[in-house]
C-alpha positions, 0 to 999 in steps of 0.5 A, a space after each residue: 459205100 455211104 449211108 444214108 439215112 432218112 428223117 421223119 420230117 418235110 423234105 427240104 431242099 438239098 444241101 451237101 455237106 462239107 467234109 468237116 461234118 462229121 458223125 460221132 461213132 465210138 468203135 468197140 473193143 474187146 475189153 469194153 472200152 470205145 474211142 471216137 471214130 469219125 464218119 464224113 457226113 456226105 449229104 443232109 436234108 430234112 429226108 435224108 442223110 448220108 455218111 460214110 460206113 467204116 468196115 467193120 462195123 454192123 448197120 443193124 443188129 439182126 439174129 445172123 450177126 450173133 451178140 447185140 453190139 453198137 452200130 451204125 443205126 443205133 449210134 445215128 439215131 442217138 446222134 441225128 434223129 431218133 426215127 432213123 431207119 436203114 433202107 438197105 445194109 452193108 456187111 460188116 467188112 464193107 464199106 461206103 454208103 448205106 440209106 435209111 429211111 422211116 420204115 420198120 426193117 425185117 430180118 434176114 431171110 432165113 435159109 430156106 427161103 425161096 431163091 428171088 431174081 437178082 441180077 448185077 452188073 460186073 464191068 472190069 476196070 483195071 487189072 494189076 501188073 503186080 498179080 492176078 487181080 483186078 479192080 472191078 465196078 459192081 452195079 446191083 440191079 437188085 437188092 439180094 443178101 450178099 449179092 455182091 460177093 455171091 456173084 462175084 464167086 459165080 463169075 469165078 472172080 471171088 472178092 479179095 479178103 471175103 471170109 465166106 465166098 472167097 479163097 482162105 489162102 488167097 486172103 491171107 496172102 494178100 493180107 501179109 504182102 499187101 497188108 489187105 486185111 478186110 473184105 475189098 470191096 467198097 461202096 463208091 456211088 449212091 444215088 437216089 434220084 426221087 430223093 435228088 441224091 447222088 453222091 460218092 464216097 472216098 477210098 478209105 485208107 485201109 483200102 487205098 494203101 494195099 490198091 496202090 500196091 497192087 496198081 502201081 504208078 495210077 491215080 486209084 482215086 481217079 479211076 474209080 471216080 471214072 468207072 462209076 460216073 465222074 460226074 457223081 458228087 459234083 
């Protein structure tokens, strides 16, 4: 999943950034120290911005994600412009494209607030030969905290490494024999047609290697690509 940020200026013409533009992210540890972590920037314009959001890391600070730390959002607005603003968030453990734009963000939904309309949109893409899996496009029709994965679990199909709405065992097994140690699930597409922005975020390693475990002798790359618009990005 990519993220995109939006800048407090005129907009421009779009421009797509080369792989070499990158987003300086120090990525915390435990004892307090930080080493660089580099995210491709995948779109800039005087409007918006995209890169890529590594799992495991927060977009914003909120009251459910406990202690305040660094994030996405903060390190971009230190980095690009101080009036950057997320759109929409991605789960700590997920991947891939996130937008911002220039407007004040509120916090979660509390816990009793009424249920809202969501729908998504689950399309099978390939199912492995190795085990009881298989690769999945998501396309969200609406925009509802955990969506994704919600649905995913009310299908009966729970994400692979998902700590709260899928299987503890499950998790753990797949993380010892195929070294899937995160929440699989990965934001590949991002379009935003107002703003002439459609573009697409590579597999990370930390998901591409388990996937070719688990999808032996296939281009995961590609098939991905197709399942959610080839055409994306070009």
């Amino acid at each position: 999943m990519r993220t995109v940020l939006h800048v407090r200026t005129r907009c421009q013409t779009p421009r797509r950034v080369s792989s070499s533009g990158l987003l300086r992210l120090p990525s915390s540890s435990t004892d307090g120290a930080s080493s660089p972590v580099s995210l491709p920037v995948l779109w800039q314009d005087d409007c918006v911005v995209v890169v890529d959001k590594p799992a495991g890391w927060l977009v914003h600070n909120s009251a459910w994600a406990g202690p305040r730390e660094d994030t996405v959002v903060d390190v971009a607005r230190r980095q690009i412009a101080a009036g950057l603003v997320p759109v929409h968030r991605l789960d700590r453990g997920t991947s891939g494209a996130l937008v911002d734009v220039d407007h004040a963000l509120r916090d979660d939904e509390a816990p009793d607030a009424p249920a809202r309309p969501a729908r998504s949109r689950l399309v099978p893409v390939r199912r492995s030969d190795v085990e009881r899996c298989s690769l999945v496009a998501v396309e969200l029709l609406s925009g509802r905290r955990h969506q994704a994965r919600r649905h995913c679990k009310h299908a009966s199909h729970p994400i692979i490494g998902d700590a709260s709405y899928g299987k503890g065992p499950l998790n753990r097994s797949y993380r010892e024999r195929f070294g899937l140690a995160r929440l699989a699930l990965h934001c590949a597409r991002l379009a935003l047609p107002a703003a002439g922005v459609d573009v697409m975020a590579p597999l990370p390693a930390d998901l591409r290697a388990p996937l070719a475990l688990l999808f032996p002798g296939i281009d995961v790359d590609a098939v991905v690509a197709a399942a959610v618009g080839a055409d994306a990005g070009a």
